[in-house]
N, C-alpha and C positions, 0 to 999 in steps of 0.2 A: 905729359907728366903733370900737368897744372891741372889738367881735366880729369887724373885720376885724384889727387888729392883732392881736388873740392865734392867728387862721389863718396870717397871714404868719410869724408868727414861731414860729409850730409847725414849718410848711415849713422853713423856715430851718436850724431845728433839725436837721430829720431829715438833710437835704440833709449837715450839715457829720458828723453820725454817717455818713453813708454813705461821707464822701470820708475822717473819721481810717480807718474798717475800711479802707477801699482802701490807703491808706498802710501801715495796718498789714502787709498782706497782703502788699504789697510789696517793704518791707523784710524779711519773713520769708525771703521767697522769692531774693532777694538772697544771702542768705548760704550760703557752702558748706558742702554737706553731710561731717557729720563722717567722716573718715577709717576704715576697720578695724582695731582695733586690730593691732600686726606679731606675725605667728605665733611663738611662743616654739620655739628650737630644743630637740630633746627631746633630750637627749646619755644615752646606754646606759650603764649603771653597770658598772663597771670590775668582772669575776668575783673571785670572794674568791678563787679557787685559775688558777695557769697552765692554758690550755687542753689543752696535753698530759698535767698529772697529773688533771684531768677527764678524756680520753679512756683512758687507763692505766685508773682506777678504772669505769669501764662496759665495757672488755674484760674485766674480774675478775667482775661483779655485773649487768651489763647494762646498761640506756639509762637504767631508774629505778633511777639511783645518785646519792649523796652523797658527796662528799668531807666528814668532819669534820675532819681535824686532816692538815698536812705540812711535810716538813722532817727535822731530825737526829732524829727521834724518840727514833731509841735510843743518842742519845751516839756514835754508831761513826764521824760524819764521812760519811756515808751519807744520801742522800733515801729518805727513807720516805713513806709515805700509810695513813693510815685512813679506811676508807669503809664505807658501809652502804647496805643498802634499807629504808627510813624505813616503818614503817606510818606512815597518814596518822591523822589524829585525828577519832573521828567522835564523835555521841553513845553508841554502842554502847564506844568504846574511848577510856575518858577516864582512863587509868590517868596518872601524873605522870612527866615526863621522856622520853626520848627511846627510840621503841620502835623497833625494828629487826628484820627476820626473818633478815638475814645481814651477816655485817660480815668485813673481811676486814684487814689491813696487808702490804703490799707493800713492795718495796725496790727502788730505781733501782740497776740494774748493768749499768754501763757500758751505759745507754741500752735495757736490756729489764728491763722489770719482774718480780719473780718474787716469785709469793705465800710468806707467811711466817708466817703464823697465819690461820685461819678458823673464823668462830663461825657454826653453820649449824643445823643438828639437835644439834650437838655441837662441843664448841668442840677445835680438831686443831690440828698442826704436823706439820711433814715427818717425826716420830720418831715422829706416834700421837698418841692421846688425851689431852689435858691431863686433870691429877691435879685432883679433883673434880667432872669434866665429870659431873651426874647421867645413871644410864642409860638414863633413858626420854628418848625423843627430844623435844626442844624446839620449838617453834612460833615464840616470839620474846622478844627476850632485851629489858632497860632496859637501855642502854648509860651509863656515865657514864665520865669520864678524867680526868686531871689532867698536868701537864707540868711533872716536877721538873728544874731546872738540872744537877742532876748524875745522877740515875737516868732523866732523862728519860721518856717515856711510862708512865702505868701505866695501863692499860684498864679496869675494873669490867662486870661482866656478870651480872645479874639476871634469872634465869628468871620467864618472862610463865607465869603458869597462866589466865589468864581475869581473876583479877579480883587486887587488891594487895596484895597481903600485906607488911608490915611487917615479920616476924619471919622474911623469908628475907634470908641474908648475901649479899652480891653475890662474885663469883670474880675476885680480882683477877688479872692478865695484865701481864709485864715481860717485857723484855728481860733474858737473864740473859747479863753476859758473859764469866762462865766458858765457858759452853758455846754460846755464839753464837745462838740462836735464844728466839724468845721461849715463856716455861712461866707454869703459874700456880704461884699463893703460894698459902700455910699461912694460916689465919683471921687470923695474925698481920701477913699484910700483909708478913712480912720474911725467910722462906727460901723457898726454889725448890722444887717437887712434883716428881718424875717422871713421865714419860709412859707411855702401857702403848699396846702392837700394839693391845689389843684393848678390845674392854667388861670382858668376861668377868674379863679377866683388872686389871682395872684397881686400880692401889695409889696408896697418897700416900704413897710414903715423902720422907724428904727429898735435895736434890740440889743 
């Protein structure tokens, strides 16, 4: 008798494990499945510079070009722009600061742009060679700048030889507006070089 109740009440057992899993299974199945999360809108970051003085600085420089800096540059009430072609930073060129193989400043007049300094093999202006410009031709220059409220832009320009040298002075580059166009300074940072036609013929006097 003892051997039949503990069969029945094994059965019994299993019987009600069968019908909670069915329930279980039921009520899983019951509930809706959960929703996609909703696609996040990707909104386009707003260009650091107007599209037209992008398009102005890759007619000067070409398609791989930078804007760095735009606006009154040079105190005159005038839009200007500085731009460059960026070396890229590889393991081979891990020099500090911002390497550039041409850089150019341009002026908005009356809606065409026209170059106004260029630092290439050699850094120029529409009179000729800036005073200091070294005469062996350059490959690419450290760019650095600064924007004073009342002399506004001054350019710095550091010849790349390969590898860093610390102990070369950078050619600073201002607008002078005695004479309207921008020249480079004296080691001082604080009077104006002359320009020369040529290499050859190239002086620092002051101006």
């Amino acid at each position: 008798m003892t051997l039949v109740c503990s069969a029945a009440t094994t059965a019994y057992a299993s019987q009600l494990v069968v019908l909670f899993a069915a329930a279980l299974l039921s009520g899983c199945g019951s509930e809706p499945a959960p929703k996609p999360a909703e696609p996040v809108a990707v909104i386009p970051a707003e260009p650091e510079f107007p599209a037209d003085v992008q398009a102005a600085a890759e007619a000067l420089l070409g398609s791989e070009t930078k804007v760095l800096a735009f606006g009154d540059l040079a105190k005159t009430g005038k839009q200007q722009l500085l731009a460059a072609n960026l070396v890229p930073k590889s393991p081979k060129n891990d020099i500090t600061g911002t390497i550039v193989t041409r850089t150019v400043i341009a002026e908005n007049d009356n809606g065409q742009w026209a170059e106004l300094f260029r630092g290439d093999e050699y850094l120029k202006n529409a009179k000729g060679y800036l005073g200091l410009t070294p005469l062996a031709p350059v490959s690419g220059w450290r760019v650095q700048f600064e924007r004073d409220p009342v002399q506004g832009l001054t350019l710095y320009l550091t010849p790349v030889t390969g590898m860093e040298d610390k102990h070369v002075l950078p050619i600073g580059v201002r607008w002078n507006p005695k004479n309207k166009r921008y020249q480079s300074l004296d080691r001082t940072y604080q009077q104006f070089l002359l320009e020369s036609p040529s290499l050859t013929t190239q002086r620092s006097q002051l101006k």
